[in-house]
MDAnalysis code that builds the backbone (N, CA, C; Angstrom):
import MDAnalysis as mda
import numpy as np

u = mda.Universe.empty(360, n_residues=120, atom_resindex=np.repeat(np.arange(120), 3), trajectory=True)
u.add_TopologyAttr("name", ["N", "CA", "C"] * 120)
u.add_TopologyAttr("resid", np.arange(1, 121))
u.add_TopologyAttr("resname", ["UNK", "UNK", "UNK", "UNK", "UNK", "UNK", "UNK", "UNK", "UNK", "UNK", "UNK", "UNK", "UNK", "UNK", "UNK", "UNK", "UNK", "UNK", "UNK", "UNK", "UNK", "UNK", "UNK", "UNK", "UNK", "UNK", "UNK", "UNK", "UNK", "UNK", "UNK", "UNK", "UNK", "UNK", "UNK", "UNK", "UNK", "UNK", "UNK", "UNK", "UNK", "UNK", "UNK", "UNK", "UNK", "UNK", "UNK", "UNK", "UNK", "UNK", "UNK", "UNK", "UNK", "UNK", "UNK", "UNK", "UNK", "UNK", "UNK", "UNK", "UNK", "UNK", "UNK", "UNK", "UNK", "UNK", "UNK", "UNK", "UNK", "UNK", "UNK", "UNK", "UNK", "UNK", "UNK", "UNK", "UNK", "UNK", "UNK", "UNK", "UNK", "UNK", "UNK", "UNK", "UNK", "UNK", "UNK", "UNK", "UNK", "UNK", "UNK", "UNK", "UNK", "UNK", "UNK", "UNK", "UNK", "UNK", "UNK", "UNK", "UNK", "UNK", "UNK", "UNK", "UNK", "UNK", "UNK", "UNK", "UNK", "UNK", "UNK", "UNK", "UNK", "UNK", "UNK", "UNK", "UNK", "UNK", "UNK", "UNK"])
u.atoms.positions = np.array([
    [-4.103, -69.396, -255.260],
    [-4.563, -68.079, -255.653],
    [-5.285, -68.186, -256.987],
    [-6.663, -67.879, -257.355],
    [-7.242, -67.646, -258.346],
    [-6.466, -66.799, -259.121],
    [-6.583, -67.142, -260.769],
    [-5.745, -65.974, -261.667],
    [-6.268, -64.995, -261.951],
    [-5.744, -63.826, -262.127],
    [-5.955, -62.233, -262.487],
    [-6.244, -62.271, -263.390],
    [-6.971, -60.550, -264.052],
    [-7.503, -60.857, -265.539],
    [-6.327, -59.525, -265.659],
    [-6.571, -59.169, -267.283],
    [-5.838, -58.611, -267.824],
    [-6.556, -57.420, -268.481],
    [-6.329, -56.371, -268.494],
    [-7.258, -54.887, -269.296],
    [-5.841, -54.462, -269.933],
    [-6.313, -53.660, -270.927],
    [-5.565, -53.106, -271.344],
    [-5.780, -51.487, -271.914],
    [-5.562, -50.367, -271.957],
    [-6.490, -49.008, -271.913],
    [-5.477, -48.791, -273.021],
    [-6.701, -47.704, -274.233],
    [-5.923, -46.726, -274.931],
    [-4.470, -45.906, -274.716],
    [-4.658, -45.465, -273.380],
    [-3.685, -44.798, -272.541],
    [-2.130, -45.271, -273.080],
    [-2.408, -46.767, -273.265],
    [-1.044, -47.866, -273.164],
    [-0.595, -48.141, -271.980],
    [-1.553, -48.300, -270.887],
    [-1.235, -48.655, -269.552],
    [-1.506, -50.252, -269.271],
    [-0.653, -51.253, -269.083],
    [-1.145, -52.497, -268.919],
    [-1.380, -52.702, -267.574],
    [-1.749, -53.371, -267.048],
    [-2.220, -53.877, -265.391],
    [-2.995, -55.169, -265.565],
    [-2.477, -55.622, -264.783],
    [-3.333, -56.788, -264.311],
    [-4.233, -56.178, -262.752],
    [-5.881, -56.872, -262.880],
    [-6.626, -56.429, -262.325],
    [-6.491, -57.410, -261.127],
    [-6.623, -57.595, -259.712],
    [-7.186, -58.253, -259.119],
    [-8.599, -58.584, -258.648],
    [-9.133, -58.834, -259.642],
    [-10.864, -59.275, -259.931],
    [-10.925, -60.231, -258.865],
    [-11.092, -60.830, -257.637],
    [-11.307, -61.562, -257.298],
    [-10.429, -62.681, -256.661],
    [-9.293, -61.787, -256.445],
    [-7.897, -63.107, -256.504],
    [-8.115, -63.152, -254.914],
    [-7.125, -64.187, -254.430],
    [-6.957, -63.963, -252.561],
    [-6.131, -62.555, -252.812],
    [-6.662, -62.006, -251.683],
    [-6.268, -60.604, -251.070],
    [-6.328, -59.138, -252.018],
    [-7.616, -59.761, -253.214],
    [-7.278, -58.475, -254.175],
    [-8.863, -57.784, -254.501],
    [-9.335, -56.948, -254.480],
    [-10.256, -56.488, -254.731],
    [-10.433, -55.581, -255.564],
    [-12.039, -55.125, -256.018],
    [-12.174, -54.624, -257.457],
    [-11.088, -53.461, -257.793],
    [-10.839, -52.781, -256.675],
    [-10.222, -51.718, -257.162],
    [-8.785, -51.750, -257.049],
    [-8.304, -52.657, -257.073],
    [-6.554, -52.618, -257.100],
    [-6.042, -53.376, -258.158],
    [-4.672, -53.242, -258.691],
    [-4.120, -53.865, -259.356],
    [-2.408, -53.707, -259.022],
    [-2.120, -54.199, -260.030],
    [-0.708, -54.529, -260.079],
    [-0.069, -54.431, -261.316],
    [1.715, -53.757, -261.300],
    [1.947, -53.635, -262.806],
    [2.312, -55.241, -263.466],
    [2.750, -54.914, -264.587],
    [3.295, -56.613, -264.920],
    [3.966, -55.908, -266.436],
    [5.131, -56.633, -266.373],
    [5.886, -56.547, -267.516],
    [5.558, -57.315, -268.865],
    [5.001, -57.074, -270.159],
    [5.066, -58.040, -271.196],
    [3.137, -57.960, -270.748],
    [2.814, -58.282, -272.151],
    [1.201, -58.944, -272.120],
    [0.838, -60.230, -271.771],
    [1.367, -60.447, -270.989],
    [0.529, -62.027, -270.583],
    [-0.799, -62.211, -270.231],
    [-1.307, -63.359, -271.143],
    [-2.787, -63.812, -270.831],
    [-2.655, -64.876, -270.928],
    [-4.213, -65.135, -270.062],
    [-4.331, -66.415, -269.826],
    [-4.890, -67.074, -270.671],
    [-4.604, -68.018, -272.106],
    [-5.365, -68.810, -272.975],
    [-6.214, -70.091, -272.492],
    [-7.521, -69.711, -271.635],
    [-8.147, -70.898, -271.104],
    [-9.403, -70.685, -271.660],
    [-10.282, -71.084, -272.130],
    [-11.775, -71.056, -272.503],
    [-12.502, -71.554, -271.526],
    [-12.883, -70.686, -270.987],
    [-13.159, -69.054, -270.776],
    [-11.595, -68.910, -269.827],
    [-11.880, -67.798, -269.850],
    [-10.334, -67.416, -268.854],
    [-10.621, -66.119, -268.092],
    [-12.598, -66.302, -267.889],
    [-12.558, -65.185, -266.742],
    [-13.263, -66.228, -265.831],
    [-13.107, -65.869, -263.849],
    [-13.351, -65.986, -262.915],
    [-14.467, -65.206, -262.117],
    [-15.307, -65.441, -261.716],
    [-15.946, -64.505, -260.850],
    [-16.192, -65.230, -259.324],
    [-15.478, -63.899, -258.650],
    [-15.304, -64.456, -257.300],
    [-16.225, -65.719, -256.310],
    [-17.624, -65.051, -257.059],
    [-18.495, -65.791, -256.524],
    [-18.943, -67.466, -256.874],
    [-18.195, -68.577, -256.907],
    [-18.113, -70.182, -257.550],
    [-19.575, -70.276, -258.371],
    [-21.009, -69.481, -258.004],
    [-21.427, -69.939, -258.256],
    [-22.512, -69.247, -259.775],
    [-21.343, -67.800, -260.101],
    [-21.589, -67.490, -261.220],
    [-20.664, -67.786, -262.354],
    [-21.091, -68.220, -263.551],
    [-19.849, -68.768, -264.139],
    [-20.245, -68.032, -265.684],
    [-19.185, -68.111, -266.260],
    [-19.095, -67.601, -268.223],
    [-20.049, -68.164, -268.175],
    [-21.097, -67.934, -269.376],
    [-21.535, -68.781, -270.648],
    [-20.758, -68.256, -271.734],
    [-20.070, -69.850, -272.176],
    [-19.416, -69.645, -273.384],
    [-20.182, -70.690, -274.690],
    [-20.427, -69.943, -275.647],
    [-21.082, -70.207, -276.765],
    [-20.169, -70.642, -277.797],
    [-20.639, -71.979, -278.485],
    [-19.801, -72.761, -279.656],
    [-20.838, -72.319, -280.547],
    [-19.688, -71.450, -281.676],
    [-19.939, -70.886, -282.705],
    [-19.935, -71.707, -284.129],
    [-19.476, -72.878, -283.731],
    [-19.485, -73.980, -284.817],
    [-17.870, -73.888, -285.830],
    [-17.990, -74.896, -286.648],
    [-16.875, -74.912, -287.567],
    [-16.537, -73.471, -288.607],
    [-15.582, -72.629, -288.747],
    [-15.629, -71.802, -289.092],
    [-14.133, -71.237, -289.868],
    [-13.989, -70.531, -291.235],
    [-12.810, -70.311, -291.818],
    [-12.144, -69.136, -291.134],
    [-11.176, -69.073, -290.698],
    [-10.266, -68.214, -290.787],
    [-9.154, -67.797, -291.143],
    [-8.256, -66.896, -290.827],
    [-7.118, -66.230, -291.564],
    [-6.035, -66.413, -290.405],
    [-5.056, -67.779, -290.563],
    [-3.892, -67.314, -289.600],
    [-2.276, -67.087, -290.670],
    [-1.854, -66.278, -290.137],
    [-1.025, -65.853, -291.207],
    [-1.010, -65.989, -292.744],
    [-1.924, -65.739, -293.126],
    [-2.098, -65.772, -294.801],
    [-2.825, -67.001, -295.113],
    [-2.984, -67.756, -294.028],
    [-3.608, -69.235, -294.517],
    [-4.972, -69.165, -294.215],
    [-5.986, -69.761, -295.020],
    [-7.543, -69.907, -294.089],
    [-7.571, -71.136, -293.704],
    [-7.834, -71.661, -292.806],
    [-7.600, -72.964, -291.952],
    [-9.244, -73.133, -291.374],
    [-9.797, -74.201, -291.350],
    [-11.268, -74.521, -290.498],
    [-11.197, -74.475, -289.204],
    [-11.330, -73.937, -287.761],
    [-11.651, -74.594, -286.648],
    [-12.787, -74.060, -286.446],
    [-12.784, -74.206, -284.808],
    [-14.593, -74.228, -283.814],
    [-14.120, -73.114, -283.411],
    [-15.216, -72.264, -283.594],
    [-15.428, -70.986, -282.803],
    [-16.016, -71.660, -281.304],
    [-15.127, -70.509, -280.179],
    [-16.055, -70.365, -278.742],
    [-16.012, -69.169, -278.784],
    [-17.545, -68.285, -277.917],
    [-17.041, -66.953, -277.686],
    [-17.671, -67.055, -276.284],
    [-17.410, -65.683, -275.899],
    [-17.763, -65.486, -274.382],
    [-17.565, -63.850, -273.823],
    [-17.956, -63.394, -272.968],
    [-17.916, -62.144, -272.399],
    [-17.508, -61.566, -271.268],
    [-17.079, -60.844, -270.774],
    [-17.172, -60.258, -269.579],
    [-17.258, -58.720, -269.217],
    [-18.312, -58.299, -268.110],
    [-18.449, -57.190, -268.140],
    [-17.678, -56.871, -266.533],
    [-16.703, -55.737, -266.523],
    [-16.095, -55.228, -265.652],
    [-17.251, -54.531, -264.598],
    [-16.680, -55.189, -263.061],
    [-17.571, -54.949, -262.512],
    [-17.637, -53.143, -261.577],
    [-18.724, -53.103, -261.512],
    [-19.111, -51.671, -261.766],
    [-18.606, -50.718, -262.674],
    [-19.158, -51.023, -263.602],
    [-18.569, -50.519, -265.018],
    [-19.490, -50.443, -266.128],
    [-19.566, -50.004, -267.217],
    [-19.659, -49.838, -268.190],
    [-19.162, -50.936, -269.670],
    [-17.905, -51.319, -269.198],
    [-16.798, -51.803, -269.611],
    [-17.035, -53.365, -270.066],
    [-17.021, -53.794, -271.307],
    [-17.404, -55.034, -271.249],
    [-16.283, -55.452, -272.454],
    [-15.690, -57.218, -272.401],
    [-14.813, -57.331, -273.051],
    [-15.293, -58.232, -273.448],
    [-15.198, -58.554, -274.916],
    [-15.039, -60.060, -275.512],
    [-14.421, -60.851, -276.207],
    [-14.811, -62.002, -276.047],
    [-13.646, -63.177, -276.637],
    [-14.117, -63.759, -277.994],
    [-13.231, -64.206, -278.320],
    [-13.640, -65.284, -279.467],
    [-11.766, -66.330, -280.038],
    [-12.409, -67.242, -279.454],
    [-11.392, -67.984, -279.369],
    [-11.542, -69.521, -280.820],
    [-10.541, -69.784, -281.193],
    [-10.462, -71.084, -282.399],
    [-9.820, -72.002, -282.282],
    [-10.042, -73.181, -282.169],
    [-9.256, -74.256, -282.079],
    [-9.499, -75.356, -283.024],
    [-8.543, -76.193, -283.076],
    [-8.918, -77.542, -283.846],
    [-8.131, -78.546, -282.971],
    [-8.709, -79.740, -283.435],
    [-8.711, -81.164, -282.674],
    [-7.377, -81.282, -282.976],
    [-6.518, -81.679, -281.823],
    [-5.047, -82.234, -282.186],
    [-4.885, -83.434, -281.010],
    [-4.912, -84.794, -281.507],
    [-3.985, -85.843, -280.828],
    [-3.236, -85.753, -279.956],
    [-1.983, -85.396, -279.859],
    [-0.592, -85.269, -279.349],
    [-0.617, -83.473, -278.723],
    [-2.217, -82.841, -278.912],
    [-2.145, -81.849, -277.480],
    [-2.533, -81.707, -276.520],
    [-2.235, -81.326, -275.292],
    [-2.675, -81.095, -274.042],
    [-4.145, -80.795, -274.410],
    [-4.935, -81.783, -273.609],
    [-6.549, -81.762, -273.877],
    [-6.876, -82.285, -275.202],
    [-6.490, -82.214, -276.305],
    [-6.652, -82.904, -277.391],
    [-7.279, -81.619, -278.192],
    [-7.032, -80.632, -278.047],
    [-7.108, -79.081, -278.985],
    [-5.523, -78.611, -279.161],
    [-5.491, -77.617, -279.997],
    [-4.749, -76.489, -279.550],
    [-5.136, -75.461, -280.484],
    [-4.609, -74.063, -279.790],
    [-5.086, -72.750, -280.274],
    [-5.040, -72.140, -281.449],
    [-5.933, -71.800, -282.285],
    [-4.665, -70.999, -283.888],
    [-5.233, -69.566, -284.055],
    [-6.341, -68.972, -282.829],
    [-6.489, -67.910, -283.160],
    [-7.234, -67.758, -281.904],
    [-7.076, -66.394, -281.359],
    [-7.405, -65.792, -279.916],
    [-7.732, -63.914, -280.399],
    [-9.187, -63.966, -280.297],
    [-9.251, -62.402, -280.368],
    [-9.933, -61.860, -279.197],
    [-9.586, -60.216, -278.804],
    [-10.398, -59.840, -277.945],
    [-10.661, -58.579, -278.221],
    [-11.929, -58.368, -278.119],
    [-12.656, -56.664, -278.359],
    [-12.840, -55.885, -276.948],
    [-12.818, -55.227, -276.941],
    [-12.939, -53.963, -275.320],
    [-13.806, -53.191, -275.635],
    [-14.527, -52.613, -274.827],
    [-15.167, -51.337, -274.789],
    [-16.007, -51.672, -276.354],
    [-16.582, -52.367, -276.586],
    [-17.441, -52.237, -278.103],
    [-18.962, -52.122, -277.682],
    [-19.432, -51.457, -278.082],
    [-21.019, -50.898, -278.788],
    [-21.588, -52.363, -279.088],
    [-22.067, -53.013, -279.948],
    [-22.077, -54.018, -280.405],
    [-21.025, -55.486, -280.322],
    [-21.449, -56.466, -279.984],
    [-20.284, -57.307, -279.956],
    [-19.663, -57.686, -281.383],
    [-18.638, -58.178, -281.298],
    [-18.490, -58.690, -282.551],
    [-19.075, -59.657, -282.940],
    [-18.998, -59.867, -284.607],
    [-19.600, -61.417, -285.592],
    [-18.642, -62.081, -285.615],
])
């Protein structure tokens, strides 16, 4: 089964969408307890194999994880909800680690909804 994406509405209603999963189509979902997401770069799917993210390396860059500014690589990336309006984006940070799965791991994961402008 392909993985589900995740929305989340002002409302405070969580759902996971079935975008594309076996047996799920645009307009259904499912509840789910707790925010779980999927931390994959990119970590959206489109049903069709042969449209895929473009995800953009934003280069070496400072940020703020708990009080610390630390260097990693920006990726960002997008997705627009289909027949919608609705577009979400990512911006994900990592740095090179040895001894992690793939030889990254994560120190900062943001996502914007519904924005006018994307973020910098």
């Amino acid at each position: 089964m392909a993985p589900c994406h995740l929305f989340s509405f002002p409302q405070r209603k969580t759902a996971r969408y079935l975008l594309g999963c076996d047996g799920g189509l645009d307009c259904c979902k499912e509840s789910q307890d707790g925010n779980q997401v999927e931390f994959q770069i990119p970590n959206v799917y489109y049903p069709n194999p042969n449209k895929t993210v473009e995800v953009t390396y934003g280069g070496l860059v400072n940020v703020t994880v708990f009080d610390e500014v630390i260097e990693a690589d920006k990726w960002v990336w997008d997705f627009q909800l289909p027949g919608t309006n609705f577009k979400e984006y990512f911006m994900a940070y990592t740095q090179d680690c040895a001894e992690c799965v793939n030889g990254v791991t994560l120190v900062l994961w943001e996502v914007y909804f519904d924005q006018k402008v994307p973020p910098s």
